[in-house]
Structure formats: C-alpha cells, structure tokens
N, C-alpha and C positions, 0 to 999 in steps of 0.2 A: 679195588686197590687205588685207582684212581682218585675219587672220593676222599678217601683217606690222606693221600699223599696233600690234597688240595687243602683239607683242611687245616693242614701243619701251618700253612702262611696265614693265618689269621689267627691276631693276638686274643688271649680270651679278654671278658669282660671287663668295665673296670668294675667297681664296688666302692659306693662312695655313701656317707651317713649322710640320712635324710628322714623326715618326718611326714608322712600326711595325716594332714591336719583340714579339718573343718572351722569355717569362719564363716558366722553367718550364713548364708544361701550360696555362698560356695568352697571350695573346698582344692587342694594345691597341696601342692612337693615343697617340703621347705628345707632348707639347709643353713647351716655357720658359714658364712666367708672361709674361714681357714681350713673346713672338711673338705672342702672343692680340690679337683687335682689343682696343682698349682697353675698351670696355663687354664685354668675358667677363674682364677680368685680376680683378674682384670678384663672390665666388660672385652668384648670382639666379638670374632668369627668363632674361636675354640669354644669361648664360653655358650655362645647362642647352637652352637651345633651339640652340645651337648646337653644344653636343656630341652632343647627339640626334642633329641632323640628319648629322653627322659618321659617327655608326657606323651610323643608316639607320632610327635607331629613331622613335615604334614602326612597326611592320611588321606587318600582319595577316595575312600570306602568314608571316612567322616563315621571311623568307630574306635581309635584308638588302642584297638585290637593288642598292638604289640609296645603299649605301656602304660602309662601313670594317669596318663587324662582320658575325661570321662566325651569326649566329643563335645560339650558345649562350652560356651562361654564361660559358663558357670564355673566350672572343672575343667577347663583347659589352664594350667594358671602356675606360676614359679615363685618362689618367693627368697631371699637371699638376706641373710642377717646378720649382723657385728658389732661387736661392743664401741659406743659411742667414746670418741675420743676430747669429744665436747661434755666438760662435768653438767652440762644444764642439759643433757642427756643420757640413757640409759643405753640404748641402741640406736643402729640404722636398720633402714628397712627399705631394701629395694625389692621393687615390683618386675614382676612382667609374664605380660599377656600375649600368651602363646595361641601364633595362628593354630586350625585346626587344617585346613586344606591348602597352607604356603609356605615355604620356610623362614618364618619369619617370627620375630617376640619382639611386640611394641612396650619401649621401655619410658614410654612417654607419658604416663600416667600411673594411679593407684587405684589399688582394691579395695575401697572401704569396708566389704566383706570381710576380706582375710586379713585385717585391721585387728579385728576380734581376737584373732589368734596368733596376733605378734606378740603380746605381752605375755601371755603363758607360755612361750614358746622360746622366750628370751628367759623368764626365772628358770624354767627347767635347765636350760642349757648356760646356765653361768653367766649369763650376760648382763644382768642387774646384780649392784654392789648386796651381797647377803643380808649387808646392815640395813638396807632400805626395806626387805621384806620379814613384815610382823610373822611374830610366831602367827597370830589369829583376828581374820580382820579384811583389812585391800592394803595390795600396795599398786599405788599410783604410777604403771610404764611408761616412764616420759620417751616416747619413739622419733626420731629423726624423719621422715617420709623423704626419701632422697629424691624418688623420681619428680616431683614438682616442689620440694626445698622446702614443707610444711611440717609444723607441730601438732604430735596428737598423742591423745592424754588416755591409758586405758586402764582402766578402775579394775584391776584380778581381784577375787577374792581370793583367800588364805584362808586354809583349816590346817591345826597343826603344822602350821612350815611349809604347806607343800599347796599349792596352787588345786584350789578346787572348783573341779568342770560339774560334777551333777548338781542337778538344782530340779526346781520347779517353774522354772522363765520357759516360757512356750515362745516362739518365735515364728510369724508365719511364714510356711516356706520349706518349714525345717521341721519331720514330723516328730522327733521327741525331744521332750523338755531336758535342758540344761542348769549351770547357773550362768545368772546375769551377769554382763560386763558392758556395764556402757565405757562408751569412746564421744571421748568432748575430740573434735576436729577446731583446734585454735587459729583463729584469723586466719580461714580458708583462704581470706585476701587478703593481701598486703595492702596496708594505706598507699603502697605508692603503685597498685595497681588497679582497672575498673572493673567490680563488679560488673557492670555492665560496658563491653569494648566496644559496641560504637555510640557509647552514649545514652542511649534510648533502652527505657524498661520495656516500651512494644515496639519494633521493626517493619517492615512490611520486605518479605521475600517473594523477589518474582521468580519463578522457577520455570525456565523454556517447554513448552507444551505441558505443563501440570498446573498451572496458577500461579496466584499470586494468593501469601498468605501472610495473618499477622500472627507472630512470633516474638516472645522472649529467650532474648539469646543472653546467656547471665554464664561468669568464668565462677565457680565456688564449686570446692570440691572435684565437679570435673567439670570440663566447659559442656555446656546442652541446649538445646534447642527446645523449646516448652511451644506446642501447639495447640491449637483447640482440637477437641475430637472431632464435632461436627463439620469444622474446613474442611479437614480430610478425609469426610465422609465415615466418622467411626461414632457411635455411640458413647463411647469411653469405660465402657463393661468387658470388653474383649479380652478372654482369655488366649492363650498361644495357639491353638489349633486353628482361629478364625485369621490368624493372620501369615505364621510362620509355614502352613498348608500352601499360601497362596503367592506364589513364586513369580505374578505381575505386582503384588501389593510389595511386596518386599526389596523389588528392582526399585519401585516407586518412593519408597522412604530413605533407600539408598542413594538415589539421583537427588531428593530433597535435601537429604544430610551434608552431602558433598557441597553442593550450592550452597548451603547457611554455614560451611564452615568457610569457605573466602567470604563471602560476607560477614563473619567476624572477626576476619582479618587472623585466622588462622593456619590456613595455608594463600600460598598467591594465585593458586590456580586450581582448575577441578583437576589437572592432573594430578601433578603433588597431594590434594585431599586422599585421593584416591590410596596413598601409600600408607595411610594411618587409621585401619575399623575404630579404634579403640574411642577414638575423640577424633571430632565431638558425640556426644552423646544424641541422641534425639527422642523425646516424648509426647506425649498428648493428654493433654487435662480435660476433664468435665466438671458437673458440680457432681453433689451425692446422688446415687440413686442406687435402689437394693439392688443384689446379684449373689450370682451362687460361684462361689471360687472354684479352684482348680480340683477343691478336696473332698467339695460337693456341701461347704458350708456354707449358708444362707446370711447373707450378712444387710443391715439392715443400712439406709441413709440416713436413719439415726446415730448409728456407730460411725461415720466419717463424715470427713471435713468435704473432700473432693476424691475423684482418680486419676490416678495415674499410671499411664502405661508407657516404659519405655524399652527401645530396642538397645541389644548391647552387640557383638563383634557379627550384625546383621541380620538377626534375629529378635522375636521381642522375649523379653527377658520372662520368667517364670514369676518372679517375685520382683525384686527391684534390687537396683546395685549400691554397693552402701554411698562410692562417692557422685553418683545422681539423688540420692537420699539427702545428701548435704546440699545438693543446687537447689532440690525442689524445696526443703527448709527453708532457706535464705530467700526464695522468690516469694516463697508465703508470706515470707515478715515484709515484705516489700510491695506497700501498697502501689495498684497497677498494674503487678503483673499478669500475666494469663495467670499462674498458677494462683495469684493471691485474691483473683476472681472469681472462678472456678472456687475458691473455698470460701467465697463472700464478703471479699475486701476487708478493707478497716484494717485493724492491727492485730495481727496472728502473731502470738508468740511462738507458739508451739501447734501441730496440725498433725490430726492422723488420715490419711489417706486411704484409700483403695488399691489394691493391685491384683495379680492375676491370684495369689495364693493366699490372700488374707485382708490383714492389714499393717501398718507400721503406724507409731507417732515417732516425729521429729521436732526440735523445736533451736531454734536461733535466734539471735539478741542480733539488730540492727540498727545501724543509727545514720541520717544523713548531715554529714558535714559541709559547709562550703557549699554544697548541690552535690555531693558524690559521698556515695552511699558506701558504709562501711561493714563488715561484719569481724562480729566478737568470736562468736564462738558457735557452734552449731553443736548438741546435744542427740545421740539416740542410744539404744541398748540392742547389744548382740548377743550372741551364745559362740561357745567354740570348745572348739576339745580334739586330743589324739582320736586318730583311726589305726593308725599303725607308725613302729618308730623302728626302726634298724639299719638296712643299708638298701638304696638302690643299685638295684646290678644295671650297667648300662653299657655298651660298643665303644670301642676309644675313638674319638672326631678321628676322620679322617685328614681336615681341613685344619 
C-alpha cells in the first residue's frame, strides 16, 4: 500500500518527438526547437537536465543502461534543429556532446559525423523551403553550425521527392552501405582568425614529467593537436584495444591534451582545460604502412597517404570524427605540418588516411596570404539515415 501511495507523487513521463538518427560513425537523438517542452526550447540547466536524462547520462556503470546513448563518444550525442531565419540559410544546427560519466553536455563544439544527418533530417521535418527540393536529383542543405558560427553545405539526394538514404557508399566504420552525401565544411576559418593560434605550423610542447614534443596545433573544424606516433612511443597502426585497454596510456594523452590546450591559448589554465573533453582534440600521424583494421581488413600503404589516430571525450576514437577529419584536411594541404609530412609534403590537395576501421579521403583548398594561411573549404563524403523516428519518453527535470 505503501508503494502505491509513494508512487502517486511522481509525475509520469514526458513524451517529446525525436528522431535517432545515424551520421557517419556516430549516431544521436535529434529533435525541432519547437518539439522540445517549452522550458529546454532556451539553452540552461532545464534544457541540459533533460538531454542528460534523454541519452542516460551520467552513468557510473558507463552503459547507458536507462536510455538513448550508446556509452561512447560516438553515441553519446544531442542534436537540436530550426529553421534558419537567415534566407542564405535553411537551418540551425546545434550540437552537443554529452558526458557519459558527469552531468554535463559540452556545447562548445560540432559533430562533423552527425553533419551527415542534419540535411535529411531538416527536408523530412519541414525545414527546408519545398521549392528548394527537386522532385529528382540533390538538394544542396545550407546549415547554420551554431555551436562555432560556421557554414556547411550538404549534397542529400532525392528520388521522387523524398530524401534517399540506400545506396551503395560503403563508409569505413559503418558496416552497411548507404547513399552518399558529401558535406563541403565552408571556411572552417574565418580570414580574421588563425589557422594556426600561436603562429607556428610546428610547436614544441613541454609537458611536466612526460617530455617535450613537436606538435601541430591548427583551429579548422575542430581545434587538435597532431603528434608524431613515434614521440609518443606508438607505431601509428594502433587500433582501440592497444590503447583504450591501457588506463596509464590514456591518463597520459589526457595530461598531454590539457597542456597543448593552454598552449594554444585555449583555456588559461590546466584547470579550466580540464572542464572541456570535447576540444581540443588530440592525435598522431605516421607515414603509410599496411595493417589489419578493426574489421579484420588488410589494407595495404599503397591505399594511403598517412595514419591517423585520434582520441575523442578520452578515448581513442574507433574510426575518426568528421570535424578532426576537416583539421587533418586542412594540415595536409599545409605544407610542414606533422600531418602534411607523415603524408610526404609538397602540396596535398586532397589525402586518404588510415584509421582504426578503414580508411577515409578528405581534401581542402588552402592558400597563404600576407604569411597566414587561409582555408576555402574542406570536402568529404558521409552516409546517414533514420534508425527510429517517434517520441522519446523521458522524467520531467527536476531542476
């Protein structure tokens, strides 16, 4: 009787429409602005307590058990969308990256994965003018990317009127084929900011009892730290088990990444670093050399340029994240950097790489002005599509 009586004081759930949706190598809860109850339609405490509670975070078991998210980086993830009130745009697109073990969603950056699945995601739901999408063909989603105030361009196809996901675009990462949707990422950088914040296409980071390393620290897409494999003692073949297994190697990229983010004048202290997994990013390039990915395919250094491995919210990623996909672009075309050495200097337009589940190409258009390097646009292709569309049931904030 007890039991029952107790129960009576607790409102039932809410129910609110949302979609999950796959983009690229990860995958997230998306919703309209105006589906939201009305106290999360403005960022705060209501809104982030309710996305929390949405993907199941945090989670001290780090299994997600009791909602939307899959425990990683990958699939811990929100995404928020409305129609663009600017005509030289279709929509907005806010991000955010949901702790898995804090209560916390860093809204300080983007998904270039789930990039892929804001255009489909916006014609479905009304958000692009109808006259813009051909009966049969692409139409071009000009998207707003709110969280860092950039333009991005993403090619949907059209069969019949209606946005089509099947295809034959293999995507590594992602085990079955889609159709293709490349996303142009326009002027990752603004002319009036640096590609490179302190200056220097190579740094040298001293790091208190781990060394001293040389590093490209470059802001495009997302801001990252490009290492050598060998400084850090890595081959640059490493799939996730050789590193994410090893819980002194991973204290260790964590203590390097915090250090190279006030060194590029990203936060002012390792404390402050400390408040933000998301960014910067941190990776490590090699040149080619063959390896067996995660899938058990044998990929030759004939097939790539260079590797890359990077960690995302303190893990190393499985595949790679679309906006470290756009920094590692941009440093390729930029002769000097680690990455544009690793893939053997000179002038890289375009560079397919290595990572844990395959391969990727990216390519980007750079040019140096005055002595400061500019970029146009940076180029790749993703896949994306519905997993499930209707309503999430979720507990009302209590906050």
């Amino acid at each position: 009787m007890n039991s029952v009586s107790n129960s009576a004081l607790f409102a039932p759930q809410l129910k609110v429409p949302a979609t999950y949706m796959r983009g690229g190598t990860s995958k997230g809860v998306f919703f309209k602005l105006d589906d939201l109850p009305v106290p999360a339609q403005v960022a705060g405490a209501y809104r982030d307590a309710l996305l929390l509670r949405v993907i199941g975070s945090p989670d001290p078991y780090s299994k997600h058990t009791d909602g939307m998210g899959g425990a990683t980086s990958s699939t811990s993830k929100t995404v928020i969308l409305s129609r663009s009130e600017d005509d030289s745009y279709d929509v907005n697109y806010l991000f955010g990256q949901v702790s898995i073990d804090q209560p916390f969603i860093d809204w300080s950056g983007n998904c270039g994965n789930l990039t892929a699945a804001v255009g489909s995601f916006a014609i479905n739901n009304g958000l692009v003018d109808p006259a813009r999408i051909p009966e049969n063909g692409v139409c071009v989603v000009r998207i707003w990317q709110q969280n860092i105030g950039k333009t991005i361009l993403a090619s949907v196809p059209i069969t019949n009127g209606e946005v089509q996901e099947t295809g034959d675009f293999m995507l590594d990462g992602v085990t079955f084929p889609a159709a293709e949707v490349p996303i142009a990422f326009v002027a990752p950088v603004e002319a009036d900011e640096a590609v490179f914040p302190t200056g220097n296409i190579v740094d040298t980071l001293e790091v208190p009892d781990e060394g001293t390393f040389p590093v490209t620290m470059i802001n495009s897409g997302i801001p990252t730290l490009f290492f050598n494999a060998e400084d850090l003692g890595y081959t640059g073949t490493e799939l996730q088990e050789a590193i994410n297994g090893d819980i002194n190697a991973l204290a260790r990229f964590e203590k390097i990444r915090l250090y190279g983010a006030v060194h590029m004048g990203l936060s002012p202290d390792i404390e402050t670093a400390k408040r933000s997994q998301h960014i910067p990013k941190i990776a490590f390039v090699s040149g080619p050399k063959d390896y067996t990915s995660s899938s058990g395919a044998v990929i030759s250094a004939n097939a790539i340029n260079c590797h890359v491995r990077a960690l995302s919210m303190g893990k190393l990623h499985h595949a790679m994240m679309g906006t470290a996909a756009v920094a590692i672009g941009t440093a390729a075309a930029i002769p000097g950097t680690l990455v544009n050495l690793a893939a053997g200097g000179g002038s890289q337009e375009s560079i397919t790489f290595g990572h844990p589940s395959g391969t990727l190409k990216v390519g980007a258009s750079a040019m140096c002005e005055n002595g400061q390097w500019q970029v146009e646009q940076v180029v790749m292709s993703r896949s994306a599509r519905i997993l499930m569309e209707g309503f999430v049931r979720v507990p009302e904030p209590t906050q």
